[in-house]
PyMOL Python script that loads the backbone (N, CA, C, O; Angstrom):
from pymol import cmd

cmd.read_pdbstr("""\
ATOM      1  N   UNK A   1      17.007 -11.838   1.286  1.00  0.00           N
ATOM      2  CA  UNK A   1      15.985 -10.839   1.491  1.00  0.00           C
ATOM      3  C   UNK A   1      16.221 -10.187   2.848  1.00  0.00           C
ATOM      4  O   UNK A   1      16.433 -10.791   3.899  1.00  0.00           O
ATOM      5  N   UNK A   2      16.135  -8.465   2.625  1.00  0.00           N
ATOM      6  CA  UNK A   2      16.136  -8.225   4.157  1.00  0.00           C
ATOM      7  C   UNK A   2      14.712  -7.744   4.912  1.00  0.00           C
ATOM      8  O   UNK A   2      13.836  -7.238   4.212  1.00  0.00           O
ATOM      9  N   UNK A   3      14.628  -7.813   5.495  1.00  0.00           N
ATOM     10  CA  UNK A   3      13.471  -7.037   6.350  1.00  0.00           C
ATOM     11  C   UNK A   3      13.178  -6.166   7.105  1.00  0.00           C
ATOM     12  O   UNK A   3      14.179  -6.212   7.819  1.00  0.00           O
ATOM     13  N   UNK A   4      12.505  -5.296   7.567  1.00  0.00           N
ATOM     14  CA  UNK A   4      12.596  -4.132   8.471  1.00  0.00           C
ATOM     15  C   UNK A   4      10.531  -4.118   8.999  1.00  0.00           C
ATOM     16  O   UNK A   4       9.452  -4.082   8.406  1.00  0.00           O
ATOM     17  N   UNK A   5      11.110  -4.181  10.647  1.00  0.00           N
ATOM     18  CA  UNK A   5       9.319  -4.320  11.006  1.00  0.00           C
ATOM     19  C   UNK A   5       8.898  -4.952  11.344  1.00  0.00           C
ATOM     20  O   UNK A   5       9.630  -5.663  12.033  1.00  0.00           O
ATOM     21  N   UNK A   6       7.461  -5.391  11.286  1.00  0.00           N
ATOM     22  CA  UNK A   6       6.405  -6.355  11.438  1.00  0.00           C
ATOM     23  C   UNK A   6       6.653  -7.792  10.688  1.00  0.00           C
ATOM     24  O   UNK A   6       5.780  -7.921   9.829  1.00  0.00           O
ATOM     25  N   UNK A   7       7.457  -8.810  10.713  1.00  0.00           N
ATOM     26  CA  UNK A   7       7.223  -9.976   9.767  1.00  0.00           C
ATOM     27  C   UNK A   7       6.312 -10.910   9.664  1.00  0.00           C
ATOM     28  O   UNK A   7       6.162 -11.793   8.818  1.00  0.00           O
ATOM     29  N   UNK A   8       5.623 -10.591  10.753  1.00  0.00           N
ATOM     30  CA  UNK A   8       4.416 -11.481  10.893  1.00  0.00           C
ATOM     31  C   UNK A   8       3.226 -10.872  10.032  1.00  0.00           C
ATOM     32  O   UNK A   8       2.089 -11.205  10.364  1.00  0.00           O
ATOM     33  N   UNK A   9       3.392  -9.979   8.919  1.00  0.00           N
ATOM     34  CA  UNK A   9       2.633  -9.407   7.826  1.00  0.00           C
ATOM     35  C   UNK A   9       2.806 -10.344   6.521  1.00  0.00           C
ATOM     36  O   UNK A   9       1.953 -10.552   5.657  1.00  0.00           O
ATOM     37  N   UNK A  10       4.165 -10.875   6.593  1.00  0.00           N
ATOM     38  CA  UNK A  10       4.287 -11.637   5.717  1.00  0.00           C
ATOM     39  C   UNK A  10       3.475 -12.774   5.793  1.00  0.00           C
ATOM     40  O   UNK A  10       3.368 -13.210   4.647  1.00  0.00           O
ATOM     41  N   UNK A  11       2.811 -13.510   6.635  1.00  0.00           N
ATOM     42  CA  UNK A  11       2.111 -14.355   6.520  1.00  0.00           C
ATOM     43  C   UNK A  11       0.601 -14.269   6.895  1.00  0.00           C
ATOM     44  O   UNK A  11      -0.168 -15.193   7.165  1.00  0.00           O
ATOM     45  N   UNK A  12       0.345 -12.785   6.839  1.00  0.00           N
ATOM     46  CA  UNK A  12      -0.903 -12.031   6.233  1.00  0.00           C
ATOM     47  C   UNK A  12      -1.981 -12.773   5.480  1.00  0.00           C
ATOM     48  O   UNK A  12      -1.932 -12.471   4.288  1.00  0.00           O
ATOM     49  N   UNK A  13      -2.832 -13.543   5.728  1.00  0.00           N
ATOM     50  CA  UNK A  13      -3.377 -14.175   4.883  1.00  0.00           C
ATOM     51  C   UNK A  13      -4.414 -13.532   3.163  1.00  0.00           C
ATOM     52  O   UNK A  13      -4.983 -13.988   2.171  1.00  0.00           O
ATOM     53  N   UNK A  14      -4.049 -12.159   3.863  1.00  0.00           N
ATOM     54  CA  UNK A  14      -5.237 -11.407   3.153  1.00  0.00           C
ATOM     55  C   UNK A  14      -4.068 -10.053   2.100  1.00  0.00           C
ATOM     56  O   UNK A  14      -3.914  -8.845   2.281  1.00  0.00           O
ATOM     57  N   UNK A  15      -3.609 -10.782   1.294  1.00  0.00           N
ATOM     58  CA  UNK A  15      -2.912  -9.329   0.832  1.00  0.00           C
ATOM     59  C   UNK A  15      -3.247  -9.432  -0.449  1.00  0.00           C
ATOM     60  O   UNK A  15      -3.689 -10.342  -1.149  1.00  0.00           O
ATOM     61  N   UNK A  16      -2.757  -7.598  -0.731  1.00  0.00           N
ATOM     62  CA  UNK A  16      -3.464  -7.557  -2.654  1.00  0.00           C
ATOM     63  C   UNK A  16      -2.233  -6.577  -2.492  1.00  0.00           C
ATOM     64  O   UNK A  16      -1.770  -6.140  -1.439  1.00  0.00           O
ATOM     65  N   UNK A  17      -1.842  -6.352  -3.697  1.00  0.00           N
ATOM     66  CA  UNK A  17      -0.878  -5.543  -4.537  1.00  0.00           C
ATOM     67  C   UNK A  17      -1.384  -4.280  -4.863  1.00  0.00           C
ATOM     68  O   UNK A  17      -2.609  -4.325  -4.978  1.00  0.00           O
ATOM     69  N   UNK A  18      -0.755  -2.819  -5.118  1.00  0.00           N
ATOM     70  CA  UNK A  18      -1.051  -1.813  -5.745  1.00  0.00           C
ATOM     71  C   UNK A  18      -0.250  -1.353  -6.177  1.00  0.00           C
ATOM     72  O   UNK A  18       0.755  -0.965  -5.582  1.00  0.00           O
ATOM     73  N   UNK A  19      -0.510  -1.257  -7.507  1.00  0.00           N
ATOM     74  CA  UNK A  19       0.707  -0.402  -8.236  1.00  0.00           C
ATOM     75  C   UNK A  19      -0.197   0.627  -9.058  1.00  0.00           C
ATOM     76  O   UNK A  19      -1.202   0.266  -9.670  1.00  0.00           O
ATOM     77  N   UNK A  20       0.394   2.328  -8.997  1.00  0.00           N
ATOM     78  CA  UNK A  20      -0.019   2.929  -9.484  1.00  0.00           C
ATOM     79  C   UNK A  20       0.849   4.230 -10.531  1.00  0.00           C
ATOM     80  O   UNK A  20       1.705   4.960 -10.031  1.00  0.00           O
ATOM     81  N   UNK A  21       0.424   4.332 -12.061  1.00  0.00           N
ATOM     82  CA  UNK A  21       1.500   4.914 -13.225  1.00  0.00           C
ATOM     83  C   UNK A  21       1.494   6.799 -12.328  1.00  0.00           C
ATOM     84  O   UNK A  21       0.682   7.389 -11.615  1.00  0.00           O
ATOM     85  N   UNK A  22       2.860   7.136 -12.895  1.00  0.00           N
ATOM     86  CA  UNK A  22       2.858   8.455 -12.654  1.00  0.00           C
ATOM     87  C   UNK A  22       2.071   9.373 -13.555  1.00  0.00           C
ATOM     88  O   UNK A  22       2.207  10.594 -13.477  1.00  0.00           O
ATOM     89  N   UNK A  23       1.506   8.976 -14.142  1.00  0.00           N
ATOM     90  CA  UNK A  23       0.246   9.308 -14.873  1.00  0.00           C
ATOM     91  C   UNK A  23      -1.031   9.124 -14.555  1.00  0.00           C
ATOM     92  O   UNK A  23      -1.482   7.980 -14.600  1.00  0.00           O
ATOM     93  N   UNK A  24      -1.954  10.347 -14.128  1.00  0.00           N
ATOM     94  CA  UNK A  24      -3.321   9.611 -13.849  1.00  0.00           C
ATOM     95  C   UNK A  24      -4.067  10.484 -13.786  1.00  0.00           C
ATOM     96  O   UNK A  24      -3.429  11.431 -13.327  1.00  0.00           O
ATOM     97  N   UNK A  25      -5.534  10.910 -14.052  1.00  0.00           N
ATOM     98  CA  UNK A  25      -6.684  11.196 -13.471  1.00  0.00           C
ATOM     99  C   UNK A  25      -7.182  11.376 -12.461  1.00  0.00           C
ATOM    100  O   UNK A  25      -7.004  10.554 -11.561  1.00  0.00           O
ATOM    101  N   UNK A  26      -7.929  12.439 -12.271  1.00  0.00           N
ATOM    102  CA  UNK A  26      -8.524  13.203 -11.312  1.00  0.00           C
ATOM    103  C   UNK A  26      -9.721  11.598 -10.524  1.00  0.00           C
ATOM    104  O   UNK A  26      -9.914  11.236  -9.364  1.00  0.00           O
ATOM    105  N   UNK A  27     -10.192  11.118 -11.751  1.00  0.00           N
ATOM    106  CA  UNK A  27     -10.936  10.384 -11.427  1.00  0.00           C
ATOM    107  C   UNK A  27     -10.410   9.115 -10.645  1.00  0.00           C
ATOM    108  O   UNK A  27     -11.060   8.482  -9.813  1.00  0.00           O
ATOM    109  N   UNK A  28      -9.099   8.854 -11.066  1.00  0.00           N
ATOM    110  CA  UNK A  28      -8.044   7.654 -11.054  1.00  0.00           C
ATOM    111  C   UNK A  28      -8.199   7.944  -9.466  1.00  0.00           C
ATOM    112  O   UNK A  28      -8.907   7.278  -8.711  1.00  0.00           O
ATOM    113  N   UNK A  29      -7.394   9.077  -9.092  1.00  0.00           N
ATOM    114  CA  UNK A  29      -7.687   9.265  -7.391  1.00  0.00           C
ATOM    115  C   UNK A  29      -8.537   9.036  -7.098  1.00  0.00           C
ATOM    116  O   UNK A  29      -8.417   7.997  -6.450  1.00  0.00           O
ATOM    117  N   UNK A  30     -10.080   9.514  -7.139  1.00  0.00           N
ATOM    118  CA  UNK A  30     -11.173   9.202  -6.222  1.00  0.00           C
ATOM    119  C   UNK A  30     -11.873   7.398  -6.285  1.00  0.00           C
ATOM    120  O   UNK A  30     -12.541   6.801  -5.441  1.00  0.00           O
ATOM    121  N   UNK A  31     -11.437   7.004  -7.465  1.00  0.00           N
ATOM    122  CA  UNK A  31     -11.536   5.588  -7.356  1.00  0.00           C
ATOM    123  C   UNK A  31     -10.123   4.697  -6.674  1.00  0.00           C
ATOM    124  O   UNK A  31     -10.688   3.741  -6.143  1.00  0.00           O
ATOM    125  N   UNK A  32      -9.205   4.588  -6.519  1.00  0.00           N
ATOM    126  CA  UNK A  32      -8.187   4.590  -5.491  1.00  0.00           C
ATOM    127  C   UNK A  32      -8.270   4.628  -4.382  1.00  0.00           C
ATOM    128  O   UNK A  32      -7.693   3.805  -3.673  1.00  0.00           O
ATOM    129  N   UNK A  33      -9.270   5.930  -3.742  1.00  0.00           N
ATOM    130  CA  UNK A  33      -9.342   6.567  -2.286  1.00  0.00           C
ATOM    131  C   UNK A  33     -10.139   4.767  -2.029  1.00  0.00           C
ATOM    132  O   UNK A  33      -9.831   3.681  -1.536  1.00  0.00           O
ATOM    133  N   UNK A  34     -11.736   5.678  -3.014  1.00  0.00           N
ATOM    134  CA  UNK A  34     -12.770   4.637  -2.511  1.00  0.00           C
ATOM    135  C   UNK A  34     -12.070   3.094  -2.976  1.00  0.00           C
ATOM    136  O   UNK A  34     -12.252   2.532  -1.897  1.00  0.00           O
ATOM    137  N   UNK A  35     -11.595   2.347  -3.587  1.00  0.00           N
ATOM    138  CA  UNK A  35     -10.922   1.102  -3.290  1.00  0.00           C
ATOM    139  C   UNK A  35      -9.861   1.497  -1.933  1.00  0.00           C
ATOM    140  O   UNK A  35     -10.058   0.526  -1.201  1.00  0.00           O
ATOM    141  N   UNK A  36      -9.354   1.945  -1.570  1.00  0.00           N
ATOM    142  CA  UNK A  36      -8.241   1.672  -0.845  1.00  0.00           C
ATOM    143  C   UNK A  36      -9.413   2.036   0.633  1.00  0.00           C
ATOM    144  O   UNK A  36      -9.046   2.027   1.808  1.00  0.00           O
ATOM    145  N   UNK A  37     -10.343   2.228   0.316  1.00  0.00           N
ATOM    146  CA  UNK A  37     -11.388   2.496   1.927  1.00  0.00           C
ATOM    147  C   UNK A  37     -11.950   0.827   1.652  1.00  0.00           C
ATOM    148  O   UNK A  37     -11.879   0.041   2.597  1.00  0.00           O
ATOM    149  N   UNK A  38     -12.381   0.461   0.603  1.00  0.00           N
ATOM    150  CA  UNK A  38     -12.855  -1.462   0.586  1.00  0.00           C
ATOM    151  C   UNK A  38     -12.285  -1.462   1.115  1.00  0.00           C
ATOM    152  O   UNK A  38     -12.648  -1.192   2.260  1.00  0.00           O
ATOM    153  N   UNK A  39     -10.692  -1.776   0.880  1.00  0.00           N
ATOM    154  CA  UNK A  39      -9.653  -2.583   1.276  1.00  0.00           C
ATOM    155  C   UNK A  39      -9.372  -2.679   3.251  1.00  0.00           C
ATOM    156  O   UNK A  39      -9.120  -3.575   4.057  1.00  0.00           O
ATOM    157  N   UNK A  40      -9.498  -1.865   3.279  1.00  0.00           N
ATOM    158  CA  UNK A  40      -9.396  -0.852   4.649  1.00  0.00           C
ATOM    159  C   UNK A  40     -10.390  -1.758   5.650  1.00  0.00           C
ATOM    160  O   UNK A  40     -10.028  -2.116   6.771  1.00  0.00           O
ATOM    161  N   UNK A  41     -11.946  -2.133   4.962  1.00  0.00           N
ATOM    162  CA  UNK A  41     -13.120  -2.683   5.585  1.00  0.00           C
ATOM    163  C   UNK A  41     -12.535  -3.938   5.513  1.00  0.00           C
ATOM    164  O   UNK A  41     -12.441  -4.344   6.671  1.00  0.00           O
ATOM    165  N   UNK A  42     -12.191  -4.578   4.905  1.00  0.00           N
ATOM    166  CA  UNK A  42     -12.076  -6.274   4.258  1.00  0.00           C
ATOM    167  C   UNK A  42     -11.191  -6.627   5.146  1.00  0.00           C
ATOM    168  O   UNK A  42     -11.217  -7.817   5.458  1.00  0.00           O
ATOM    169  N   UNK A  43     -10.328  -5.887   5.706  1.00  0.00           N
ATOM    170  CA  UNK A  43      -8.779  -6.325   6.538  1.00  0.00           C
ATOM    171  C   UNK A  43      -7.638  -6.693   5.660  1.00  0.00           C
ATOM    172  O   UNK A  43      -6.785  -7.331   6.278  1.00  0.00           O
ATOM    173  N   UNK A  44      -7.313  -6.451   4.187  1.00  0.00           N
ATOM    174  CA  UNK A  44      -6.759  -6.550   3.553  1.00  0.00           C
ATOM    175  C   UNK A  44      -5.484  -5.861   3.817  1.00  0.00           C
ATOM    176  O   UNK A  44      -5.510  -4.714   4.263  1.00  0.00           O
ATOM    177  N   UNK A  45      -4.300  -6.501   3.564  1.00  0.00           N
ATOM    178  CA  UNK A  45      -3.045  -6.141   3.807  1.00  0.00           C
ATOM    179  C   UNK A  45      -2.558  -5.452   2.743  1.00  0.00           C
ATOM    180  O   UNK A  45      -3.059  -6.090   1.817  1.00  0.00           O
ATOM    181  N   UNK A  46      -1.847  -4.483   2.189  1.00  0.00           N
ATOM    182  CA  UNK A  46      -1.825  -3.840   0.827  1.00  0.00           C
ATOM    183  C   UNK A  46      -0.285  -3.686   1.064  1.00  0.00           C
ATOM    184  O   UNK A  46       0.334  -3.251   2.034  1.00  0.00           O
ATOM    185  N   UNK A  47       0.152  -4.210  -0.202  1.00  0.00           N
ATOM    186  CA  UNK A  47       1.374  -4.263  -0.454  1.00  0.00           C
ATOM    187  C   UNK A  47       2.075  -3.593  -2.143  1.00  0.00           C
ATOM    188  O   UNK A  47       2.012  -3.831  -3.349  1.00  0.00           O
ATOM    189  N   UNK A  48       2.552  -2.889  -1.422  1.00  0.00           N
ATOM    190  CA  UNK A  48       3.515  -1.882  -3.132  1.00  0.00           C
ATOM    191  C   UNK A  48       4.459  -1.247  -2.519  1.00  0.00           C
ATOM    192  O   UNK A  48       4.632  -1.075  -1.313  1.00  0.00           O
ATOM    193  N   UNK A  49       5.229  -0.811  -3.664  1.00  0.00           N
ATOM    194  CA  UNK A  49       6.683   0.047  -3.484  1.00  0.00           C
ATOM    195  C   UNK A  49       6.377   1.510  -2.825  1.00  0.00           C
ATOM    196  O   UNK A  49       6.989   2.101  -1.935  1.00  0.00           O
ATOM    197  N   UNK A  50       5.005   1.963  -3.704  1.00  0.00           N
ATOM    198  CA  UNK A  50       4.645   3.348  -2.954  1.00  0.00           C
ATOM    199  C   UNK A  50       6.291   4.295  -3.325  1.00  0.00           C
ATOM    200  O   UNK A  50       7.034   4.882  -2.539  1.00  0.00           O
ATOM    201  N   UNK A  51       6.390   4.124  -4.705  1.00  0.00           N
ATOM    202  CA  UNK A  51       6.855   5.254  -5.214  1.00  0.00           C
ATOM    203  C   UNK A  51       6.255   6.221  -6.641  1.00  0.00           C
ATOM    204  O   UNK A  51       6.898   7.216  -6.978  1.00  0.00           O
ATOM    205  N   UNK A  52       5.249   5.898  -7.247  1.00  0.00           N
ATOM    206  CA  UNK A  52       4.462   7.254  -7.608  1.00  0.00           C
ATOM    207  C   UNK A  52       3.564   8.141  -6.971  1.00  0.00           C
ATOM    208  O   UNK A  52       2.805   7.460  -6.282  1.00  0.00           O
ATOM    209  N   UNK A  53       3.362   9.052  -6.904  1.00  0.00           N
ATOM    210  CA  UNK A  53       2.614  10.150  -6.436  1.00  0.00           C
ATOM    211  C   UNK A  53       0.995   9.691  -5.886  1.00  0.00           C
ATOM    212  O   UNK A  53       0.455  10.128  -4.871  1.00  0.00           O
ATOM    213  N   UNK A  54       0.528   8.897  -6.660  1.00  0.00           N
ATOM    214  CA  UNK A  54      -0.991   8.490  -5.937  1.00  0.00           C
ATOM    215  C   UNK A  54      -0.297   7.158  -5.147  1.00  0.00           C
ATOM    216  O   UNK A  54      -1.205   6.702  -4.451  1.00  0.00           O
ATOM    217  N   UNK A  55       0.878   6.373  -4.965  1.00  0.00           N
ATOM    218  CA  UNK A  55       0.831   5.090  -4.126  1.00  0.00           C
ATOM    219  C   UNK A  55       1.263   5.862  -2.952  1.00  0.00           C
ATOM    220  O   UNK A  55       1.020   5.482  -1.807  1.00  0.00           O
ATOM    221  N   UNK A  56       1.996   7.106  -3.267  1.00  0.00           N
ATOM    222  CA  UNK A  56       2.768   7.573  -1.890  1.00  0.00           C
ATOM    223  C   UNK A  56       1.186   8.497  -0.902  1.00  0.00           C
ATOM    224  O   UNK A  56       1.130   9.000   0.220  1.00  0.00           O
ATOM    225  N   UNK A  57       0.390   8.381  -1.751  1.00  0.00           N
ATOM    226  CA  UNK A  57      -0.776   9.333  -1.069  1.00  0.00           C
ATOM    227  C   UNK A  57      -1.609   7.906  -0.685  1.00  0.00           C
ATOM    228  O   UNK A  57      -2.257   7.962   0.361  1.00  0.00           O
ATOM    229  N   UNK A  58      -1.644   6.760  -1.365  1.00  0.00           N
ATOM    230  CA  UNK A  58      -2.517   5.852  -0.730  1.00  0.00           C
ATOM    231  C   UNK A  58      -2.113   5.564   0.767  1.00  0.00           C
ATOM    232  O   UNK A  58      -2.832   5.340   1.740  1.00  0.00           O
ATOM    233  N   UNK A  59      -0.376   5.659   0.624  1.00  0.00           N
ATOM    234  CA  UNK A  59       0.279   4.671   2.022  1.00  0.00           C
ATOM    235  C   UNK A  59       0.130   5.621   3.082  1.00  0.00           C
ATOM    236  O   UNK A  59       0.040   5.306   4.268  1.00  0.00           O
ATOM    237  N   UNK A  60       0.095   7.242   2.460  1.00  0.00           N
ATOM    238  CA  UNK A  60      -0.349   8.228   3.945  1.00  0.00           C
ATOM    239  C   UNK A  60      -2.443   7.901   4.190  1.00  0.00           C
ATOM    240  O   UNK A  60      -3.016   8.457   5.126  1.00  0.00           O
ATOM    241  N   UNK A  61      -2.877   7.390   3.645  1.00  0.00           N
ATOM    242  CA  UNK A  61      -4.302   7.122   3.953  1.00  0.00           C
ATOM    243  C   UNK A  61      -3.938   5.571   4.953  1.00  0.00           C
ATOM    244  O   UNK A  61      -4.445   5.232   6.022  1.00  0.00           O
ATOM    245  N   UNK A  62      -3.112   5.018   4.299  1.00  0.00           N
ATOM    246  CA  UNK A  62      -2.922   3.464   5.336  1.00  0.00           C
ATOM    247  C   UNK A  62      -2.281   3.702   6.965  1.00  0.00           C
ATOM    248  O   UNK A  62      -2.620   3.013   7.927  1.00  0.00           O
ATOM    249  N   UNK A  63      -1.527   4.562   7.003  1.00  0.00           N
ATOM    250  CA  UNK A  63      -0.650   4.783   8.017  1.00  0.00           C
ATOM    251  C   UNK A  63      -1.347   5.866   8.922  1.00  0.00           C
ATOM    252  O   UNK A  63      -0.883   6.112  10.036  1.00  0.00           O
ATOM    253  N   UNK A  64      -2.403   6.480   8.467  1.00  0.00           N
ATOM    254  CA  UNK A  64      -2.775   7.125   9.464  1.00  0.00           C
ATOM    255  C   UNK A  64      -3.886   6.728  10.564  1.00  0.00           C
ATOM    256  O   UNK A  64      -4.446   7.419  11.415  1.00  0.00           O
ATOM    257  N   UNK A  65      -4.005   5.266  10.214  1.00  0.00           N
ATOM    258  CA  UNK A  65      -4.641   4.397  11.159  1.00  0.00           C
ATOM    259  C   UNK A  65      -3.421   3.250  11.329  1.00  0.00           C
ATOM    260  O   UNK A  65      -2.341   3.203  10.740  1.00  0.00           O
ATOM    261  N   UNK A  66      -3.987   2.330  12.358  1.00  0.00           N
ATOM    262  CA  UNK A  66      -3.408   0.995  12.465  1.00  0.00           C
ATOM    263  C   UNK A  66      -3.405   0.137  11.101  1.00  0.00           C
ATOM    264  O   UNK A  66      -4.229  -0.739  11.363  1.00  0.00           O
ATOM    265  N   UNK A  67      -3.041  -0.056  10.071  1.00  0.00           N
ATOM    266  CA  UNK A  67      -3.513  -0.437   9.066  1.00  0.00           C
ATOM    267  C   UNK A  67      -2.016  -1.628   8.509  1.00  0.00           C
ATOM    268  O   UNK A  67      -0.836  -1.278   8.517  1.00  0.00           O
ATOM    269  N   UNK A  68      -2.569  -3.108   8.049  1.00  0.00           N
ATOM    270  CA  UNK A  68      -1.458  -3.597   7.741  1.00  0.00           C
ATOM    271  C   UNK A  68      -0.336  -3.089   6.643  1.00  0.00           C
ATOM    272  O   UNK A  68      -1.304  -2.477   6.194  1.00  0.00           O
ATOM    273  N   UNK A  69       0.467  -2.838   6.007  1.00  0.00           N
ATOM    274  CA  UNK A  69       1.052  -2.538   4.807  1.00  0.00           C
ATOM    275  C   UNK A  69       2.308  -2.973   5.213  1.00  0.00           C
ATOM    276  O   UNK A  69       2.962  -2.963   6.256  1.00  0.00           O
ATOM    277  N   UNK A  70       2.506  -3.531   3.556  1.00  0.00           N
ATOM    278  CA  UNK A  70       3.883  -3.763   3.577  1.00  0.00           C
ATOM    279  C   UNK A  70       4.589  -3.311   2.414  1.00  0.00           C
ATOM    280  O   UNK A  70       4.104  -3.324   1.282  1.00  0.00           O
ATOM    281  N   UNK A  71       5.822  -2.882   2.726  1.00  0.00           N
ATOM    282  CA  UNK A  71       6.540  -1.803   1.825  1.00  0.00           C
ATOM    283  C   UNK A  71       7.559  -2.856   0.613  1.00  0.00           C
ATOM    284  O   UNK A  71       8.120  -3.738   1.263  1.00  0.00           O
ATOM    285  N   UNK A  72       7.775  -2.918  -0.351  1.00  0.00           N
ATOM    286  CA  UNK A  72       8.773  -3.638  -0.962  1.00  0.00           C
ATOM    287  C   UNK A  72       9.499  -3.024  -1.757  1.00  0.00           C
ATOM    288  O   UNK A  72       9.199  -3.050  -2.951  1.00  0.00           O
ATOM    289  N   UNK A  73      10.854  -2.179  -1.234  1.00  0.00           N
ATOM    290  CA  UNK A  73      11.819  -1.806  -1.701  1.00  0.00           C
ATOM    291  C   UNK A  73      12.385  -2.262  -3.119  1.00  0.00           C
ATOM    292  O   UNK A  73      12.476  -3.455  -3.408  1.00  0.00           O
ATOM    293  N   UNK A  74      12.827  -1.051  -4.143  1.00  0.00           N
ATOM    294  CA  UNK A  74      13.253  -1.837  -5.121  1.00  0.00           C
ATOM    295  C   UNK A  74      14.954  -1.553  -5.038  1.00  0.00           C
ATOM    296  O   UNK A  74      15.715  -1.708  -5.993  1.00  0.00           O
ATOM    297  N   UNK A  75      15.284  -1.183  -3.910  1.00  0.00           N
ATOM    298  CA  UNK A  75      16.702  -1.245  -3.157  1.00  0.00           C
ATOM    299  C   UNK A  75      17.325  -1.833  -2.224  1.00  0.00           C
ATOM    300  O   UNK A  75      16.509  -2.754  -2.176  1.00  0.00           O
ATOM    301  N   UNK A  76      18.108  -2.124  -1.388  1.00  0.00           N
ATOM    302  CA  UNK A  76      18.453  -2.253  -0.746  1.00  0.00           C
ATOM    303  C   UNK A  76      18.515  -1.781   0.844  1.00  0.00           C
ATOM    304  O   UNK A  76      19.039  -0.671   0.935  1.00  0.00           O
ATOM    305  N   UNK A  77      18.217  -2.196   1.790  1.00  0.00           N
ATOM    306  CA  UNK A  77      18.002  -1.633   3.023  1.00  0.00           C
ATOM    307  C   UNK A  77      19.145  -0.811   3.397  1.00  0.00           C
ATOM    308  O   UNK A  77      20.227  -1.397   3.395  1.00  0.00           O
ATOM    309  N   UNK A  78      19.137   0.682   3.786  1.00  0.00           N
ATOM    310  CA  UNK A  78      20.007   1.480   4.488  1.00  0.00           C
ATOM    311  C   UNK A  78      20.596   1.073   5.344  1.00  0.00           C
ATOM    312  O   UNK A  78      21.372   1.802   5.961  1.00  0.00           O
TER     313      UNK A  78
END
""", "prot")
cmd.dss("prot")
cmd.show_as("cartoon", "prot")
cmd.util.cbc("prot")
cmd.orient("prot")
């Protein structure tokens, strides 16, 4: 396994998964936003690939604060 970053996320006590289809609803987003604002309160670490269109818009809502996330490549590190 390689790594890039923060590794001390990995032992995050608080993480949940998101995976989201390139298919979705208007509604799909605004329930997303508002879960990914829980998540945000709870201190939850959120972890996905963040390659469909609503995961790549969740991880710009995570990153524009201090916020834990961790990315999991389904490639290989550059």
């Amino acid at each position: 396994m390689q790594t890039l970053g923060n590794i001390d996320l990995l032992e995050h006590g608080n993480k949940i998964g998101f995976l989201a289809s390139r298919k979705y609803t208007a509604a799909a987003v605004l329930n997303s936003f508002d879960w990914a604002l829980a998540q945000k309160k709870l201190g939850k670490c959120i972890v996905s690939g963040f390659h469909s269109p609503l995961e790549q818009n969740i991880i710009k809502f995570f990153l524009n604060g201090d916020y834990p996330v961790i990315v999991v490549l389904s490639r290989s590190l550059y």
